[in-house]
N, C-alpha and C positions, 0 to 999 in steps of 0.2 A: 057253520055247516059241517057235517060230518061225510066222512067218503064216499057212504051211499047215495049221495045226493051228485057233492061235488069231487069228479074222479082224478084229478090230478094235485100231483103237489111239485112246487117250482123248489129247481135246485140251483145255488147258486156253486158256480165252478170255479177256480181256479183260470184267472187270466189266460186268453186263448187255448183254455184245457179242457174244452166242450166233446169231442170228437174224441179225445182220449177218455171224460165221463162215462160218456154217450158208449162208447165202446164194452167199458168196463160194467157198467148197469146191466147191459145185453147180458153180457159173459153171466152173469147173475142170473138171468132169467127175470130181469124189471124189464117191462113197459118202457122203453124210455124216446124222446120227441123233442128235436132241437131246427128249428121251422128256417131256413137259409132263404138268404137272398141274393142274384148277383148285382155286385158293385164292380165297377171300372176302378182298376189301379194302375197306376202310371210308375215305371219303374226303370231307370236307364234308360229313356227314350221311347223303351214302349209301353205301351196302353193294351193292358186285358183286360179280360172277364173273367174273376173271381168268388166262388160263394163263401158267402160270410155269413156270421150266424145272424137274425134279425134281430136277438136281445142278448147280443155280447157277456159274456160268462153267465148266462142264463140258459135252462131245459127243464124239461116238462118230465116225471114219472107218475105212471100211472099208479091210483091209490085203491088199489084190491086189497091191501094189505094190512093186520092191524098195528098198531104202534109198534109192538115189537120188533115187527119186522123191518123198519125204517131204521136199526141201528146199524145194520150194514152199509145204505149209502153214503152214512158218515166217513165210513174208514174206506170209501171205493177213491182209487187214484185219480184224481180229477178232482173231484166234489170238494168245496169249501164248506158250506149247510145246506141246510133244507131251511127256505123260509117259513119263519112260524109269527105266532102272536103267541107272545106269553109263552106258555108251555105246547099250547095247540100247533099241532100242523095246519099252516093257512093252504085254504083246498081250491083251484080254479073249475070252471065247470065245464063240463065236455063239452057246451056247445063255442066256447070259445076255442076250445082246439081242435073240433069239426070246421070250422069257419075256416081256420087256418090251413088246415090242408085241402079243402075246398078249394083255396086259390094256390095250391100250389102248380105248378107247370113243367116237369123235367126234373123236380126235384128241390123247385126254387120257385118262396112266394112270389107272385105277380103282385107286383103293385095294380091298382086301378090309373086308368087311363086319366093323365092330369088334365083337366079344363080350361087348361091355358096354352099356348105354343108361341114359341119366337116368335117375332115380332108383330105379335097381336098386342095393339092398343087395348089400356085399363085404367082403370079410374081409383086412385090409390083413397079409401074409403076410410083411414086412421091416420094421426099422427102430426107431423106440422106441413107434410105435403096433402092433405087433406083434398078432396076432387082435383087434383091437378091431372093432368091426360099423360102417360108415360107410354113411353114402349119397349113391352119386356126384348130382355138381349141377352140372357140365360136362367136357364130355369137349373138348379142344382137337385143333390141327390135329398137333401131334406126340407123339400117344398121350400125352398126362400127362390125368389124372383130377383133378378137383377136387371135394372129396370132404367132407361136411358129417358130426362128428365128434358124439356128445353128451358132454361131458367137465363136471363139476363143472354139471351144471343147465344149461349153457349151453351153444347150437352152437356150434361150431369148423368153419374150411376150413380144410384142408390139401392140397396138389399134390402125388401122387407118380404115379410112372408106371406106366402100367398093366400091366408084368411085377408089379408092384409087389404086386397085389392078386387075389384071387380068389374066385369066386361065396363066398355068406354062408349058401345053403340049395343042396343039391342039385337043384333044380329049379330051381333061379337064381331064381326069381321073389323071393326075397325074403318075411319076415315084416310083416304090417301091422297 
């Protein structure tokens, strides 16, 4: 694909040096798009909210420009490359980074609302616990389920992820 088509091109950064990029791109007068999300971090006791990038030394700049012009974000403070194929700039296509800021919220992508909650009953649908009836008991930040088993009189956790498994009654509610 060439620019015309497809308008951006992914930069990769320098370890936690997206913001410092991002920064320096602007100063430039690039286009530039690093899509955040907040994450809970736990730190001395406490628990915040924090935004983080959603693809960790990765951003987006806009590709108005012809090759030439791409030899400055090499040398911009932040930036590690530009990813390419071969010699080509590999080019992502606006509607993927229209999407993105589409769900953004305050600043920061929303995730979509998961299809699962504590302790709703599921039907673990792969693997050696195969239809066995669990009940989730935390749902973490990258879709894996943790999921409380009844096996030999005794509960069992086990983590698998939430392709992994599906509702356990048709009205999802679960038996009690």
């Amino acid at each position: 694909m060439h620019a015309a088509v497809a308008s951006w091109v992914v930069v990769n950064t320098h370890p936690h040096r997206e913001h410092l990029a991002l920064d320096n791109l602007r100063r430039q007068e690039f286009e530039a798009y690093c899509p955040m999300i907040r994450k809970r971090r736990s730190h001395a006791r406490r628990v915040e909210t924090v935004l983080r990038p959603l693809f960790p030394s990765y951003l987006f700049v806009r590709a108005a420009f012809r090759r030439a012009r791409w030899r400055p974000i090499l040398s911009t403070f932040g930036v590690r490359t530009i990813l390419c194929a071969g010699e080509e700039l590999c080019f992502i296509d606006e509607g993927f980074i229209a999407g993105l800021k589409a769900r953004e919220v305050d600043g920061a992508i929303v995730r979509p609302p998961h299809p699962y909650r504590v302790g709703q009953h599921v039907q673990i649908a792969a693997g050696p616990f195969d239809r066995l009836i669990a009940t989730i008991v935390e749902i973490d930040e990258k879709d894996r389920l943790v999921l409380l088993l009844d096996m030999m009189n005794r509960g069992i956790k086990v983590t698998v992820r939430s392709e992994a498994v599906m509702p356990a009654y048709a009205d999802g509610a679960g038996a009690h």
